[in-house]
C-alpha positions in Angstrom: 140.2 125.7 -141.1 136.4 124.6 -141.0 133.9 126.5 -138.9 131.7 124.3 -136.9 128.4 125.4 -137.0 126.9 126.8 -133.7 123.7 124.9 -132.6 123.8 126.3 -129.2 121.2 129.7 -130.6 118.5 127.4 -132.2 118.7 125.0 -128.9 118.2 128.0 -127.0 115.3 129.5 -128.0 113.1 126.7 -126.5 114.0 127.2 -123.4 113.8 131.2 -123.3 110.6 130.3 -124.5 109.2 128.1 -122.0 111.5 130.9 -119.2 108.9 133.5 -120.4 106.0 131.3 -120.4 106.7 129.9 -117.2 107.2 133.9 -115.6 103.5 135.1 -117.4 102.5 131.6 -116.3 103.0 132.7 -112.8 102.2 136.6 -113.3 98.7 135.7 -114.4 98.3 132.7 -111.6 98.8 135.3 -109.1 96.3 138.0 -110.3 93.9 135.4 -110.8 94.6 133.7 -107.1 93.7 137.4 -105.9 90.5 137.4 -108.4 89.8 134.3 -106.4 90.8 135.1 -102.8 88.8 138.6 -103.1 85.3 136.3 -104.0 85.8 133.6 -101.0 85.3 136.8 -98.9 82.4 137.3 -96.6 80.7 140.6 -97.1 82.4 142.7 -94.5 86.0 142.0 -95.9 84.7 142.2 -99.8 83.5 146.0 -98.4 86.9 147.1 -98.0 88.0 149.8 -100.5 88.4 148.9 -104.4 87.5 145.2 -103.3 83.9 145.3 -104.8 85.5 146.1 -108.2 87.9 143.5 -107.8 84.8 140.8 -107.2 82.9 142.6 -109.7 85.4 140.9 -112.6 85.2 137.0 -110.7 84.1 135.3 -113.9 87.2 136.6 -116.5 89.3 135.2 -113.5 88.7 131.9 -114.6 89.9 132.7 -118.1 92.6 134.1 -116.4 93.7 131.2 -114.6 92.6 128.9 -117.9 95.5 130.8 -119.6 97.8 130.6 -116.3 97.2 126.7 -116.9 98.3 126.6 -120.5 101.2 128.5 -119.8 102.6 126.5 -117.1 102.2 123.0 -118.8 103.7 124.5 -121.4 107.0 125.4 -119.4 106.8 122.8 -116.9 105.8 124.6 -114.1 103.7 122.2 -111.7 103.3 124.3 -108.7 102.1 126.8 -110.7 99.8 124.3 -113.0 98.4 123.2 -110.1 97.2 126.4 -108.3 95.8 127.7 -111.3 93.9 124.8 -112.0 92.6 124.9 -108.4 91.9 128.7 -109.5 89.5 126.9 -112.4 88.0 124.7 -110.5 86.8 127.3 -108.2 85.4 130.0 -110.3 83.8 126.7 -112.5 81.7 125.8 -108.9 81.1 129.7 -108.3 79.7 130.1 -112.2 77.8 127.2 -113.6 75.0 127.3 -111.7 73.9 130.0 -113.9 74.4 127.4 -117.1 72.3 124.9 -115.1 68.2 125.6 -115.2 66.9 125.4 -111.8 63.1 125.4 -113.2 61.6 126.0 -116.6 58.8 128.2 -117.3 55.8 126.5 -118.4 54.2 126.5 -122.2 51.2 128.6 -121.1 54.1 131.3 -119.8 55.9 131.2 -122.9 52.5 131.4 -125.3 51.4 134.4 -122.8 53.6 136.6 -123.3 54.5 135.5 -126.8 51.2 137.3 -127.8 51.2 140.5 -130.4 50.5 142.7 -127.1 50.6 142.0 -123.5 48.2 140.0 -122.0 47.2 141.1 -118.1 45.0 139.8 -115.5 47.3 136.0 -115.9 50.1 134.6 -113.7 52.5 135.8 -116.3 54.6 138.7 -117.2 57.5 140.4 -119.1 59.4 142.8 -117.3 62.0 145.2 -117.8 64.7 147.3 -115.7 66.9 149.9 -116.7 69.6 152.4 -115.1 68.5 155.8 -117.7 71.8 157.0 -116.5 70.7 160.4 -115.3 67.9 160.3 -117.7 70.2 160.0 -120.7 68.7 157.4 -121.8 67.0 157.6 -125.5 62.9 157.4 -123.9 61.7 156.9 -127.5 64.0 153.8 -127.2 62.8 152.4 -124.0 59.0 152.6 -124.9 59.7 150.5 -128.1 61.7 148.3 -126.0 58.5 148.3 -123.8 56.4 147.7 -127.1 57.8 145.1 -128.5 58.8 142.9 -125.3 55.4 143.2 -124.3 56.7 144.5 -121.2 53.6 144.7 -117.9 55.9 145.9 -115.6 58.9 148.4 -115.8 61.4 149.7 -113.1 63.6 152.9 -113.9 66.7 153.9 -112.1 68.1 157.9 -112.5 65.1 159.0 -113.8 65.1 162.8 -114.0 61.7 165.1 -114.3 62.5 165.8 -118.3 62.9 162.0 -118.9 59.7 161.4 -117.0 57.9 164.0 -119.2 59.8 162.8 -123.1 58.6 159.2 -121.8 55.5 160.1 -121.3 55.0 162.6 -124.6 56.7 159.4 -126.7 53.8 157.5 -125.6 54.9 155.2 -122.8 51.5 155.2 -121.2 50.0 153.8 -124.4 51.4 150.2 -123.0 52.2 151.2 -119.0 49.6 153.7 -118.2 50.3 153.3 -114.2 53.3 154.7 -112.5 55.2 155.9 -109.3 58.1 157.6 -109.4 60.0 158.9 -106.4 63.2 161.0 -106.2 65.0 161.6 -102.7 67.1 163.8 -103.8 64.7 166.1 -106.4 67.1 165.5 -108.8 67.2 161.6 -109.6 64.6 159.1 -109.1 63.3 155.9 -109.3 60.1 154.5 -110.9 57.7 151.7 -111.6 55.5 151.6 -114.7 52.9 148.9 -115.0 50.1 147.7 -117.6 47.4 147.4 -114.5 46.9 149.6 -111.3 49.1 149.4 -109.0 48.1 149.0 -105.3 49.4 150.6 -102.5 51.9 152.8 -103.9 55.1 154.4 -102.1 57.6 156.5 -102.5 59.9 154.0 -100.7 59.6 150.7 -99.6 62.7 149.8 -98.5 63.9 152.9 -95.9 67.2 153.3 -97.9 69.7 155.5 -97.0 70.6 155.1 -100.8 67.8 156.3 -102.6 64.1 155.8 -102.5 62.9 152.7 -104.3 59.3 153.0 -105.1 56.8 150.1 -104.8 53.6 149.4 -105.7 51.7 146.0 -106.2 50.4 144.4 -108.8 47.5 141.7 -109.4 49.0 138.6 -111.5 46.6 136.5 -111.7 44.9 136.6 -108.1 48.4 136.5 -106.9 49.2 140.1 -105.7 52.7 140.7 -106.2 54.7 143.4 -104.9 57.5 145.3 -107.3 60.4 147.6 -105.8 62.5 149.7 -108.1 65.8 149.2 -106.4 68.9 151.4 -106.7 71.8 151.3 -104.4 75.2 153.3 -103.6 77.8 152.5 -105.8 80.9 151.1 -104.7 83.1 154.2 -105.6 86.2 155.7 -103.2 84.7 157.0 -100.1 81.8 155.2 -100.6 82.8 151.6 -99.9 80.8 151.5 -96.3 78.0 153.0 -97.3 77.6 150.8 -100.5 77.5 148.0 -98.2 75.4 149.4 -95.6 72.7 149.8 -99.0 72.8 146.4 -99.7 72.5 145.6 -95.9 69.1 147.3 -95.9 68.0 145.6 -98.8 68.5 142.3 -97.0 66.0 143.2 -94.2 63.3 142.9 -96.8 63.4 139.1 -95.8 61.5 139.4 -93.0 58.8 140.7 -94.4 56.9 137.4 -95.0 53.7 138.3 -95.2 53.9 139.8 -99.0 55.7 138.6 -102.5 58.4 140.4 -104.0 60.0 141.3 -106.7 62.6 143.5 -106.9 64.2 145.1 -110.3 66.7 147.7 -110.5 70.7 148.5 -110.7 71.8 146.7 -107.1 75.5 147.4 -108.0 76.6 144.7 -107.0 77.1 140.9 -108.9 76.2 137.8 -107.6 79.6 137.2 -106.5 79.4 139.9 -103.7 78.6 138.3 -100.8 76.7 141.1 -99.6 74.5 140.4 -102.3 74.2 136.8 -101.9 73.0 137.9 -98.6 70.3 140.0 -99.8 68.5 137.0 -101.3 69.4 135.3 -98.3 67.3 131.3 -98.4 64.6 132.8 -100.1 64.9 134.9 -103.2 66.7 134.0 -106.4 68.5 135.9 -108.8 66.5 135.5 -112.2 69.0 135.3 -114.5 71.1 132.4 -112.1 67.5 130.4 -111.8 66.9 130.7 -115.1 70.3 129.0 -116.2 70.9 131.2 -119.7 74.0 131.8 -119.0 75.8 135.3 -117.8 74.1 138.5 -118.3 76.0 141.4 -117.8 74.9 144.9 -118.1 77.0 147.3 -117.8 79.4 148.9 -119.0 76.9 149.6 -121.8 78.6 153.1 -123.2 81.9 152.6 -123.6 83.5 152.5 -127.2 85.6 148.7 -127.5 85.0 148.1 -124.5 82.1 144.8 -124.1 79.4 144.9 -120.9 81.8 142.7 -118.7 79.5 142.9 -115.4 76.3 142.3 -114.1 75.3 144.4 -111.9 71.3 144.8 -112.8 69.2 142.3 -111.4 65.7 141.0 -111.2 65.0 139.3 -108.5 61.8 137.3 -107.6 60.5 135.6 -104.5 59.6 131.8 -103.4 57.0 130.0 -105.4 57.9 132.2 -108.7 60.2 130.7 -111.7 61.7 133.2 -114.2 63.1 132.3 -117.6 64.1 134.5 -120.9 66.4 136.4 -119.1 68.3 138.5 -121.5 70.1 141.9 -121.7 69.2 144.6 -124.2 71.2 147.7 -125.3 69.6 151.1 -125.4 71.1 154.2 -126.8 72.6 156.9 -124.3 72.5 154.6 -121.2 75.4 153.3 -119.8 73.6 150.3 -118.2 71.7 147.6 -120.8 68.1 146.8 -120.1 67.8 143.6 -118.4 64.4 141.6 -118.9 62.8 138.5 -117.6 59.3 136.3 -118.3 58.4 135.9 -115.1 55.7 132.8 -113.1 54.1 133.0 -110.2 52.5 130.2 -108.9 
């Protein structure tokens, strides 16, 4: 007697196919509905412990949710489809502003400080900000870093006494010859380096209870512009209060009307905190979102197959500047990339 062939395995496989894809389908909308819930926080909820990481990652939530998407149209899962699309649609609104430039620099900024060295005394400069990670950070590297981005003005984060000194023996006062650095613990510090004097100098403008962040002002022009090396707690356990409390502070520099900031440094925190959102408040702009270029992340910098998948560094200017060429640049034995901006003040 004949054997009838069995099509019932082949038929099969479809649909365990499209059962699996529809269960990652809904494992990966979930994780990327909590991706999204954590970012539609206000500040005080987004402070609660291991939240601030959670935010940290918003932007690979959308690929997330993109994938979530695929998967359910591919099993037929509408509910699922649809949440994760709403998912998309979310982190698209949250994230293209910073593919969209809000104001272009002019051609005299780009010829200025397109020069072979850096041209003061003008309404234009390059500057720079780094995290040296405890002064790990290769100082040869960030003086030709300083070199040739014709950088006027550098901030510093975790600057040690020994960095100080191998910056300065590797020449970094050939190009930035003025400085302040301040440390409020003796052991780490923050610093300002600049191509012209700078004015009024202190060891910390901002009354942190994170660190001191050193300012000093600089002439641009006729425009006297004030520069803060910020650094603020990182949102680590235990430290989830006072991270926030950090960022709080820097917020109050708003009120201070009568002078023109800019302020550089590791802020740890990304634009998708709310607390940080609330730092620049209606009148400061994060460079790299004004300037459009896209995402910049800088850190991590260090770590061995794993990309920079956050940006926590920020340069941050005040009314009536525009910033453009906004880009991230590594530098041996930091765990944080450079982060540099062409700045225009009006």
């Amino acid at each position: 007697m004949a054997r009838t062939p069995n099509s019932s395995a082949p038929a099969a496989r479809p649909k365990r196919r499209r059962l699996l894809s529809g269960l990652l389908a809904a494992l990966l909308m979930i994780v990327a509905v909590l991706g999204t819930v954590a970012r539609a926080l206000p500040a005080d909820l987004q402070a609660l412990p291991y939240v601030p990481v959670i935010v940290s990652l918003a932007p690979w939530f959308a690929l997330i949710a993109a994938l979530a998407l695929l998967l359910a149209l591919f099993s037929n899962r509408w509910i699922v489809a649809l949440v994760a699309l709403a998912c998309v649609a979310a982190q698209v609104w949250w994230q293209s502003p910073f593919f969209r430039p809000q104001q272009a620099l002019s051609q005299a900024a780009v010829s200025a400080v397109g020069q072979a060295h850096a041209v003061t005394g003008d309404h234009y400069a390059r500057v720079m900000t780094l995290n040296v990670f405890k002064g790990q950070a290769d100082p040869q590297a960030v003086v030709d870093l300083v070199r040739d981005e014709r950088v006027e003005v550098l901030a510093l984060q975790e600057t040690t006494d020994a960095f100080v000194k191998q910056l300065e023996a590797d020449g970094i006062g050939d190009y930035l010859p003025y400085s302040q650095v301040s440390s409020s613990d003796g052991v780490y510090g923050n610093g300002l380096w600049s191509a012209v004097a700078l004015d009024r100098p202190v060891d910390d403008e901002v009354n942190s209870s994170a660190s001191f962040m050193p300012a000093g002002t600089v002439d641009m022009g006729g425009t006297p512009v004030r520069f803060i090396s910020v650094h603020t707690t990182s949102p680590q356990p235990g430290y989830w209060s006072q991270w926030n409390r950090a960022l709080n502070e820097l917020s109050l520099m708003q009120q201070n009307t009568g002078t023109a900031y800019v302020m550089m440094g590791d802020f740890n925190a990304t634009y998708d905190h709310a607390v940080f959102r609330d730092v620049l408040g209606s009148r400061f702009s994060d460079a790299a979102r004004q300037a459009g270029h896209g995402l910049v992340f800088t850190w991590p910098a260090n770590r061995t197959g794993v990309p920079t998948f956050a940006g926590i560094d920020h340069i941050v200017i005040d009314r009536g500047m525009v910033a453009g060429q906004v880009q991230s640049k590594h530098v041996n034995g930091s765990d944080h990339a450079a982060l540099l901006a062409t700045l225009q003040v009006s």
